[in-house]
BAMI-632321 format. One record per residue: residue in one letter; x, y, z of N, C-alpha, C, O in turn. Coordinates in steps of 0.05 Angstrom, whole numbers, plus 5000, padded with zeros to 4 digits. Example, Ala and Ser with C-alpha at 12.3 -4.5 7.8 and 13.67 -1.06 7.14 Angstrom:
A526448865156524649105156526449345156528549345169;S525749555142527349795143525850015157526850235161;
END
This chain:
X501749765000500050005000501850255000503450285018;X501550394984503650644975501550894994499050924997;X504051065005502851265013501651534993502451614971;X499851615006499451874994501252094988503552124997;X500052244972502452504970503152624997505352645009;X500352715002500352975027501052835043502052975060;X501352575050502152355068505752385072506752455093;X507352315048509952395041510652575055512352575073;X509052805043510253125047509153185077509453415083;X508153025094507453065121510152925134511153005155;X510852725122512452545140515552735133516952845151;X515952735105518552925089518853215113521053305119;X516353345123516353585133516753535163518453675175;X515653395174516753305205519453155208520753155229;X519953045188522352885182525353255191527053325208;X524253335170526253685164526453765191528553805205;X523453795198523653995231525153895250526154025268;X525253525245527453375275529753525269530853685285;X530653455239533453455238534253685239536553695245;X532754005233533754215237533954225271536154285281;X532154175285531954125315534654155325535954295339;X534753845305537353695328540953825317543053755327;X540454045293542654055282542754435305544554535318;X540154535300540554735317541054655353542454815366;X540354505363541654475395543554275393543854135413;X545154245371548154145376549954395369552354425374;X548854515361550954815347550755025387552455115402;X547955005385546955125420548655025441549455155460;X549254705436550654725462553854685458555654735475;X554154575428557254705426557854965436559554975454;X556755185427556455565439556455505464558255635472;X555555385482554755435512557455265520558955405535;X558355055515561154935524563155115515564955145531;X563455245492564855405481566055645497568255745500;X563555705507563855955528563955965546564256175558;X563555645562563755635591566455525587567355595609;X568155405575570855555575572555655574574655635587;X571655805553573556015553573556205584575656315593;X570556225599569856365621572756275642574556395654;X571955975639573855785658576855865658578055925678;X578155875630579955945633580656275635582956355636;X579256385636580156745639579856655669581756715684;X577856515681578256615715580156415725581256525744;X581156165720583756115722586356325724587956345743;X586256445703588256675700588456785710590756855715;X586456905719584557175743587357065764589457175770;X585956785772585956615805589856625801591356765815;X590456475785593756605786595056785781597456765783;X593956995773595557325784595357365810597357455821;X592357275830592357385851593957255871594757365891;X594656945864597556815875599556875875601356735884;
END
C-alpha cells in the first residue's frame, strides 16, 4: 500500500523539523561549552595573578 502525497510531504516535513531541531541544539550547546570555557579559563588566570 503506497502512501499518499500529502502523506509523504507530512512525514518529508516533520522528518526536516527533527533534523533542523537536532542540528540547531548541537550548534546551542557547542556555543554554551564554548563559552563556559573560555569563562573557565580567563578566571583561572584571574585566580593565578592573585597568587
Amino acid at each position: 500500500m503506497a502512501l499518499k502525497t500529502k502523506h509523504k510531504l507530512l512525514i518529508g516535513s516533520f522528518t526536516t523539523i527533527v533534523l533542523i531541531y537536532i542540528i540547531a541544539s548541537s550548534v546551542f550547546i557547542y556555543l554554551i561549552l564554548a563559552k563556559q570555557e573560555y569563562d573557565y579559563n580567563q578566571l583561572d588566570g584571574k585566580i593565578d595573578e592573585l597568587q
